[in-house]
C-alpha positions as CSV (number, residue, x, y, z in Angstrom):
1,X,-4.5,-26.5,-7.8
2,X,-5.7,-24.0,-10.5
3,X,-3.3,-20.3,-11.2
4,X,-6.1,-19.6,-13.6
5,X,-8.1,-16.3,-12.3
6,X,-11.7,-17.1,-12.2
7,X,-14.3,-15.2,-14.9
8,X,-14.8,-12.6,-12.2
9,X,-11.2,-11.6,-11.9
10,X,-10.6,-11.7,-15.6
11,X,-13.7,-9.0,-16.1
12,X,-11.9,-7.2,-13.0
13,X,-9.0,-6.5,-14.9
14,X,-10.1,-6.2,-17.8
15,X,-12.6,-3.2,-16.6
16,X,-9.4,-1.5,-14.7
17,X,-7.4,-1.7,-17.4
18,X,-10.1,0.1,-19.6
19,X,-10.2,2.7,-16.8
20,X,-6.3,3.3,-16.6
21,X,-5.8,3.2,-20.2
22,X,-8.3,6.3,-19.9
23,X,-5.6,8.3,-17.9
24,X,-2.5,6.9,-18.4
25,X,1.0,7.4,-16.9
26,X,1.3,11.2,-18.7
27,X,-1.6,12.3,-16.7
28,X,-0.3,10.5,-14.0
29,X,3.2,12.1,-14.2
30,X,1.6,15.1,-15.1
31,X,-0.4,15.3,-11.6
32,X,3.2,14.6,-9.8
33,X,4.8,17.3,-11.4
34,X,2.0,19.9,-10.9
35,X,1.9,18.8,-7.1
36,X,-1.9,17.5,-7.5
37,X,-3.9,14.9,-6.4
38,X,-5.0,12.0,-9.0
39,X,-8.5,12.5,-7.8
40,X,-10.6,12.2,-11.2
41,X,-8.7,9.1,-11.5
42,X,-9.5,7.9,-7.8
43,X,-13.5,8.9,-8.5
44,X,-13.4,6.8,-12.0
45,X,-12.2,3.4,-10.0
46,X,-14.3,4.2,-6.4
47,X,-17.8,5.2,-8.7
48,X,-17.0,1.7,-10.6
49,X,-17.1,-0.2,-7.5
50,X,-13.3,-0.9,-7.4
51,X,-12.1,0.7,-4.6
52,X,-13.6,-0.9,-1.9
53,X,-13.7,-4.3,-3.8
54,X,-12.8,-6.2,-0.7
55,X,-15.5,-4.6,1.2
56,X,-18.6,-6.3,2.5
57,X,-21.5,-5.9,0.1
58,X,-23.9,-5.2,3.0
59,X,-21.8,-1.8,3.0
60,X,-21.3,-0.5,0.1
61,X,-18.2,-3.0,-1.0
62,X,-17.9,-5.6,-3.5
63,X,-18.5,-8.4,-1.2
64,X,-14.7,-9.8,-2.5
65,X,-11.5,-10.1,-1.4
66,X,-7.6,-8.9,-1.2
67,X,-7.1,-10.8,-4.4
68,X,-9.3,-8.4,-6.2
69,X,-8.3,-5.6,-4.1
70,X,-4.5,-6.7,-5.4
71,X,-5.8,-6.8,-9.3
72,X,-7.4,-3.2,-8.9
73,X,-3.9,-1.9,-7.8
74,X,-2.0,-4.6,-10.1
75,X,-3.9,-3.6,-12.9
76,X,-3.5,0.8,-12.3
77,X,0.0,0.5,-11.5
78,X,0.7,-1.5,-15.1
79,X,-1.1,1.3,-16.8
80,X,1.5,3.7,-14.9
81,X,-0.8,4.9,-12.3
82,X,0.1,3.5,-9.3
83,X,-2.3,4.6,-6.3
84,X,-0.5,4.2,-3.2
85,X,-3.3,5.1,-1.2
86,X,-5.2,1.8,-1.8
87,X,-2.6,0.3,0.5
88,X,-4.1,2.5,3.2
89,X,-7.4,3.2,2.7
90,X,-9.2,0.3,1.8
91,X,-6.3,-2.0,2.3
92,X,-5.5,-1.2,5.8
93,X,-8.3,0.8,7.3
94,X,-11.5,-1.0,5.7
95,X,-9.9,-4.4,6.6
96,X,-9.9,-3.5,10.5
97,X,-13.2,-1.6,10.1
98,X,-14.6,-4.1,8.8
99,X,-13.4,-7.1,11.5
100,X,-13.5,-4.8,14.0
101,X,-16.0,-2.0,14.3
102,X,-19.2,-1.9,15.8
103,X,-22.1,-1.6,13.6
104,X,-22.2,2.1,13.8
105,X,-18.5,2.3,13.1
106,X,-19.2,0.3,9.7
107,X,-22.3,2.0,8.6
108,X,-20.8,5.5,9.4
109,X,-17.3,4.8,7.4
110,X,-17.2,1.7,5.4
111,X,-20.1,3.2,2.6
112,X,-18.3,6.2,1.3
113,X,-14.7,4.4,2.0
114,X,-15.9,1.7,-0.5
115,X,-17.0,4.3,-3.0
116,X,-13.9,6.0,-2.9
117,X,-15.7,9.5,-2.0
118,X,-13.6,9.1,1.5
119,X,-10.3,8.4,2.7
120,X,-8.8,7.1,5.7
121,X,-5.0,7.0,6.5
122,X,-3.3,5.5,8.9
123,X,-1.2,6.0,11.7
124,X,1.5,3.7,13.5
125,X,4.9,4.9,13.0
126,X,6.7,7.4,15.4
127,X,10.2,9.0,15.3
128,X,11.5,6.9,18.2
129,X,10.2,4.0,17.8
130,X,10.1,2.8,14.0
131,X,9.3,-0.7,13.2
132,X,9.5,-1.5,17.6
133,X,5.5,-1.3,17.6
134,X,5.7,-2.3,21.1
135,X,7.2,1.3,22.0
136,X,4.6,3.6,20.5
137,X,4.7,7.0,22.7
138,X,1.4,8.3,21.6
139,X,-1.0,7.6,24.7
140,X,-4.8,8.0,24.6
141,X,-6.1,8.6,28.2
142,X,-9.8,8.6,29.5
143,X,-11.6,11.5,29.8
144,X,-15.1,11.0,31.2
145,X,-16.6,9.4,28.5
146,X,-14.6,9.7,25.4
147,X,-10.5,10.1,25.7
148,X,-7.3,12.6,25.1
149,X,-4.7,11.5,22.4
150,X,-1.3,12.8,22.4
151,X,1.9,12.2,20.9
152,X,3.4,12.0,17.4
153,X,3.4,10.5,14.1
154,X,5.8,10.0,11.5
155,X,5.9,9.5,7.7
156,X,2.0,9.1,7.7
157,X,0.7,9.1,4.3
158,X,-2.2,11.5,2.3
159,X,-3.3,12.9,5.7
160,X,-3.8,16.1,3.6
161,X,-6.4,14.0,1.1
162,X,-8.0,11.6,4.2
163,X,-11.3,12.3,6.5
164,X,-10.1,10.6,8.9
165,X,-7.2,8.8,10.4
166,X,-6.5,5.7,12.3
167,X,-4.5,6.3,14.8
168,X,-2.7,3.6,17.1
169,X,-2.0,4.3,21.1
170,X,-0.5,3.4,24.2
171,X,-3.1,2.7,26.6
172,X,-1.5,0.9,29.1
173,X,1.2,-1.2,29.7
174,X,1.9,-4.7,30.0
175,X,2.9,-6.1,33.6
176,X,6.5,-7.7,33.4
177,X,7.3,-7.0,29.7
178,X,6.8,-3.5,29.5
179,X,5.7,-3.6,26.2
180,X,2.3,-0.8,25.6
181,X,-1.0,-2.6,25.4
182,X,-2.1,-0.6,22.1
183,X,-5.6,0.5,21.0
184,X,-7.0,2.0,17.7
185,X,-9.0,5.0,17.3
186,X,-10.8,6.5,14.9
187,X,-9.7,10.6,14.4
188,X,-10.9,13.3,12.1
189,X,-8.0,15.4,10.1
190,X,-9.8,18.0,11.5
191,X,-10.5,17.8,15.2
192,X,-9.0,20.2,17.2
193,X,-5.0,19.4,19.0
194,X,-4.3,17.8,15.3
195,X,-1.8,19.5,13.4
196,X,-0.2,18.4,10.4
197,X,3.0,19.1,9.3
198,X,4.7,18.1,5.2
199,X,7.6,16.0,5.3
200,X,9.9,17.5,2.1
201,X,10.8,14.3,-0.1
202,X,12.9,14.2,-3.2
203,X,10.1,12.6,-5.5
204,X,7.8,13.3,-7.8
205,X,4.3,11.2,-6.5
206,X,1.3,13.1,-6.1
207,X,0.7,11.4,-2.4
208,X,2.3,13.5,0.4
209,X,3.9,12.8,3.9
210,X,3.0,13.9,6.7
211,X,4.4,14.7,10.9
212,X,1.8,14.4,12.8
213,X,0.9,16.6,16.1
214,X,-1.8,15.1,18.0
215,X,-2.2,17.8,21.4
216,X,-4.8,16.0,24.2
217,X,-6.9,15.4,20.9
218,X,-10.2,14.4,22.7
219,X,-12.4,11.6,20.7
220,X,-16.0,10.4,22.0
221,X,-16.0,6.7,23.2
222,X,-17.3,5.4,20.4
223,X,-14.1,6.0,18.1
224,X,-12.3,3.1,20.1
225,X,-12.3,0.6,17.3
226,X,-12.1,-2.5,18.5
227,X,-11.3,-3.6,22.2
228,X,-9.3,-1.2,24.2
229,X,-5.8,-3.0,24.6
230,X,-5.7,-6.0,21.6
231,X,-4.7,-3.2,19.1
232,X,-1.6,-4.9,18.3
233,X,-3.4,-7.9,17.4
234,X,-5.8,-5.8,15.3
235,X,-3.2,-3.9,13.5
236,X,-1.8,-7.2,11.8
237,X,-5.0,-8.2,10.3
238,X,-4.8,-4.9,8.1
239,X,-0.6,-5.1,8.0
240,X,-0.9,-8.4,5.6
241,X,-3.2,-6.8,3.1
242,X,-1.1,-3.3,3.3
243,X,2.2,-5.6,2.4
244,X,0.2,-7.7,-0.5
245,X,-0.9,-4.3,-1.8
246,X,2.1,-3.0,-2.0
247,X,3.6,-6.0,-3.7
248,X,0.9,-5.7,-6.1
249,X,1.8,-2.1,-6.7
250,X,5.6,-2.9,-7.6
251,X,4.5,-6.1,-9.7
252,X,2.9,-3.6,-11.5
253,X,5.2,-0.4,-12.1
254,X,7.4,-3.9,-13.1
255,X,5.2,-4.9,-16.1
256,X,4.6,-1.2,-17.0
257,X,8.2,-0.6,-17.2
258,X,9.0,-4.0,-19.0
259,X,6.5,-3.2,-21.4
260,X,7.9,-0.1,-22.6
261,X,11.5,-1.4,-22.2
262,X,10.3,-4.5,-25.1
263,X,8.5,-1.9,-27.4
264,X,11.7,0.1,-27.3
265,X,14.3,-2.7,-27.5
266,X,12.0,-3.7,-30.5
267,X,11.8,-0.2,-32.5
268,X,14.9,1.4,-31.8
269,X,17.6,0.1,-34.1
270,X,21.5,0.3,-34.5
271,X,23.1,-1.3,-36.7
272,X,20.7,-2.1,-38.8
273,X,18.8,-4.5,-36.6
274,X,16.4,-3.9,-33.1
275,X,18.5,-3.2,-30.1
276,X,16.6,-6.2,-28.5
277,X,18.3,-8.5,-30.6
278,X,21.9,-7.9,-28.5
279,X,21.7,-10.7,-25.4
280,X,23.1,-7.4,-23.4
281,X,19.8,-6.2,-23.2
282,X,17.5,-9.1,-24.0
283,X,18.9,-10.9,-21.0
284,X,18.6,-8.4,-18.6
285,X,15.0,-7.8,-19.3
286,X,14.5,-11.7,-19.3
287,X,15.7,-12.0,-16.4
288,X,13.4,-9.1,-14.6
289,X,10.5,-11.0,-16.3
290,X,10.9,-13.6,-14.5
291,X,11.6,-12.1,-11.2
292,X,8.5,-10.2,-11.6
293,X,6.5,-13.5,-12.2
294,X,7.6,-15.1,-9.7
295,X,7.2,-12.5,-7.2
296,X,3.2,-12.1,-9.1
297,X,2.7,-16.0,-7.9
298,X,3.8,-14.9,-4.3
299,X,1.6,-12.3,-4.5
300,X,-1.1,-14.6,-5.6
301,X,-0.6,-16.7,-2.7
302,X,-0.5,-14.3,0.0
303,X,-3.9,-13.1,-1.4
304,X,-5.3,-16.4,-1.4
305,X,-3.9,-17.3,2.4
306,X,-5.3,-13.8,3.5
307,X,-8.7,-14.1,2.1
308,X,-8.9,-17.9,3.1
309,X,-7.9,-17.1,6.7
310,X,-5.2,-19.9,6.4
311,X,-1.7,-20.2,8.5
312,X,1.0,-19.1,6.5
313,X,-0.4,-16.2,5.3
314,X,2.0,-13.9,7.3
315,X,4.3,-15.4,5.8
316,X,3.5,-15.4,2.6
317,X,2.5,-11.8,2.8
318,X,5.8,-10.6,3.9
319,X,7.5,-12.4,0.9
320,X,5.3,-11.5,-1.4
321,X,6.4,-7.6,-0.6
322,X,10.0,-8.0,-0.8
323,X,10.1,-10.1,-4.1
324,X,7.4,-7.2,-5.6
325,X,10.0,-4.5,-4.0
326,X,13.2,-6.1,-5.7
327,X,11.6,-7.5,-9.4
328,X,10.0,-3.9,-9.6
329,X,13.3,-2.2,-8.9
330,X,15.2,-4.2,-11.1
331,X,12.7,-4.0,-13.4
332,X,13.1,0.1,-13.7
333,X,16.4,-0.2,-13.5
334,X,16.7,-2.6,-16.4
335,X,14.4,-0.8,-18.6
336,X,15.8,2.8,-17.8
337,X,19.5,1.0,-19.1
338,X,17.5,-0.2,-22.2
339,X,16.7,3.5,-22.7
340,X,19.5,4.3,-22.7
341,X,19.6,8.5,-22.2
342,X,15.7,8.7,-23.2
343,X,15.5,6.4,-20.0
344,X,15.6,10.2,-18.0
345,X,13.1,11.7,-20.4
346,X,10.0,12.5,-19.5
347,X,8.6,11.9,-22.8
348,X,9.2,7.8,-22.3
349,X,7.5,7.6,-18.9
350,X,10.0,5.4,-16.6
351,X,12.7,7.2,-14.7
352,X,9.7,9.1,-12.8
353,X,8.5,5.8,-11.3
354,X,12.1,4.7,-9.9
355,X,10.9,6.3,-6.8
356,X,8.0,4.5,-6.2
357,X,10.0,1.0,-6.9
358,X,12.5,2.2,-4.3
359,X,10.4,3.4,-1.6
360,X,8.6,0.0,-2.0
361,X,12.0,-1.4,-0.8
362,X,12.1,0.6,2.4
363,X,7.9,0.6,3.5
364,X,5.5,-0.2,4.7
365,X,8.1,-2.5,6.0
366,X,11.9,-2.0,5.3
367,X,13.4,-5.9,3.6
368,X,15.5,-5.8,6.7
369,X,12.6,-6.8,8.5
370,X,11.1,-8.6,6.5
371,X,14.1,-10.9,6.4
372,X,14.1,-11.0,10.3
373,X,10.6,-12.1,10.0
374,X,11.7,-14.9,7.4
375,X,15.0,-15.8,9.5
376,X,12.5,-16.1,12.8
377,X,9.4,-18.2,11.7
378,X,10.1,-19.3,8.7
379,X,13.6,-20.5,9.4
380,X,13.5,-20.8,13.0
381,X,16.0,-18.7,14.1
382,X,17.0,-17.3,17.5
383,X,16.1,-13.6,17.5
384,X,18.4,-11.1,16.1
385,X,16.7,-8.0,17.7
C-alpha cells in the first residue's frame, strides 16, 4: 500500500497549480460578480490537456484516469477557482461517452470535450421526481428513424455554456415494477422544442441553472447513447466520478480557505502576539485540517476503486462526497470566524465561496441519500424509502 502520488500526478499538480496561480480567486470572484463565464480560465486547463485528463488518448484525452481528473479539480479549487463544470462535462458525460458510444459517437464528441473547446451538461433530475430516478417523466418516443423527447428538467447546470446535453428518458416501462426502463440521448442546446429557462439563485458562481423545456424535441437514431432501455445502469458509471469530483472540489475550497485562515491567524495580532496563538482559533482550524484529510484519503480511494473497476467503489464514492461536503463547510466556516468581520470582505476571498461548500452538501446528491445509501449496503439495513 503506497498514499504517495506517482511522478505523473506530482507534475499534474504541480502544472495546475502554475495555471491557477495565473488567475486566482480575485479573477475568479471577479467573474461571479460580473455574471461571466471563467472561460480564459477553462481554455488555459482544456489547451494544457487537463480537461479531458481521464479521456482515452486515442481521442483527444490524456489516456488517465478519475484520479487525475480529481487532482485537476483538487488542485483549481485550492487556488480558489473551483470549476464546477468538470463534474459534468468530462466527469459525467465523457465517462459514459466513452464506455458507451459508438465509434462515431466518440470521434464526433470526445476530441473537442477533451480539449475543453466543448461542453456537455447533463440532464437527470425533474421537478417531481428528484433523487426517485426510476420516475423520470421525460419520454423519448420513436419517430421513423430517429425519436421525439418531451418532458422537463430541473436544476440542470451551464446549459447556457454546453453544445450539447445528455439527456435521460423514459422509454418504456418495466413489467411488474413499474419502474421506467431509461435511455440516454445525446441533444443539442439548440435543436428546435428545447427551451431553456434561468433558475434565480442567491449566489455568486459564474455557472448558471437552468429549467429545461424539451417540446417533441426530435433526435436522429444515432444520438441513442448506449442501448435503448439499460440507461439506468449507464448513468451510474458517470454518477461515481460526478460524486468523486465534487468531493475533490470541496477538499479543495477546504485547503484554500484553511490556507488563508493560517496566514491570517499568523499575521494579525492582538495583544501583542498572532491571533493563532489562542487554542480558540488554533483548535478549530486543527480540527478542519484533519477533517479535510481525512475526507482527501476517501477521495483518494474512491478514485482508485473507480479507475480500477473494483467492488466497493460505489461506496466509497458516495463517502468520499459527503466527508468533502462537510470538512469543506466546516472549513469556510472556521476560517470566515478566524476572520473575524474581514471574513465578509471581499478583499480576503472566503465568504464568497460558502456557497459552493453548501451546495456541495445538498448535490449532486443531497447527504440524506447518501446516508440511505450507507445505512442500505454498507450497513445492511432494511430500506427506509
Amino acid at each position: 500500500m503506497d498514499f504517495r502520488e506517482t511522478a505523473e500526478q506530482v507534475m499534474l499538480r504541480e502544472a495546475v497549480a502554475k495555471i491557477a496561480a495565473d488567475y486566482g480567486h480575485d479573477y475568479f470572484a471577479a467573474k461571479a460578480r460580473a455574471g461571466e463565464k471563467t472561460t480564459e480560465l477553462w481554455q488555459a486547463v482544456g489547451e494544457a490537456g487537463f480537461v479531458g485528463v481521464n479521456l482515452p488518448e486515442e481521442y483527444g484525452g490524456g489516456g488517465m484516469g478519475i484520479s487525475e481528473l480529481a487532482i485537476v479539480t483538487e488542485e483549481l479549487a485550492t487556488h480558489g477557482c473551483p470549476l464546477l463544470l468538470l463534474m459534468v462535462s468530462p466527469a459525467i458525460c465523457g465517462t459514459l461517452l466513452a464506455r458507451f458510444g459508438t465509434p462515431a459517437q466518440r470521434g464526433r464528441w470526445l476530441p473537442q470535450v477533451a480539449s475543453g473547446e466543448r461542453k456537455m451538461a447533463f440532464a437527470i433530475t425533474e421537478p417531481d421526481a428528484g433523487s426517485n430516478s426510476h420516475r423520470l417523466d421525460t419520454v423519448a418516443a420513436r419517430d421513423g428513424d430517429g425519436w421525439r423527447i418531451s418532458g422537463r428538467k430541473y436544476y440542470i447546470s451551464g446549459v447556457d455554456e454546453a453544445d450539447a446535453v445528455l439527456v435521460v428518458t423514459r422509454t418504456g416501462v418495466e413489467e411488474g415494477s413499474g419502474r421506467g426502463r431509461l435511455s440516454l440521448f445525446i441533444v443539442d442546446t439548440d435543436a428546435p422544442g428545447l427551451e431553456r429557462t434561468p433558475i434565480e439563485l442567491l449566489h455568486n458562481g459564474p455557472e448558471r441553472q437552468f429549467f429545461l423545456f424539451l417540446d417533441g424535441v426530435r433526435v436522429e437514431g444515432d444520438r441513442l447513447l448506449g442501448d435503448e432501455g439499460d440507461g439506468l445502469r449507464q448513468v451510474f458509471h458517470g454518477l461515481n466520478p460526478e460524486r468523486i469530483i465534487g468531493a475533490a472540489a470541496g477538499n479543495g475550497i477546504a485547503r484554500y480557505a484553511l490556507a488563508r485562515a493560517a496566514a491570517y491567524a499568523n499575521q494579525r495580532q492582538v495583544w501583542g502576539v498572532p491571533i493563532g496563538a489562542h487554542q480558540g482559533l488554533a483548535h478549530p482550524l486543527a480540527e478542519a485540517k484533519i477533517e479535510v484529510e481525512l475526507a482527501r484519503l476517501m477521495t483518494q480511494k474512491a478514485a482508485w476503486a473507480t479507475d480500477a473497476g473494483v467492488p466497493g467503489a460505489g461506496e466509497a464514492a458516495n463517502m468520499a462526497k459527503y466527508a468533502a461536503a462537510e470538512a469543506a463547510l466546516r472549513a469556510v466556516d472556521v476560517a470566515i470566524q478566524v476572520h473575524g468581520g474581514n471574513g465578509f470582505a471581499a478583499e480576503y476571498g472566503i465568504a464568497g465561496l460558502w456557497w459552493m461548500a453548501r451546495v456541495l452538501r445538498t448535490a449532486p446528491v443531497s447527504r440524506e441519500m447518501i446516508l440511505n445509501y450507507v445505512a442500505e449496503h454498507s450497513l445492511r439495513l432494511p430500506r427506509s424509502y
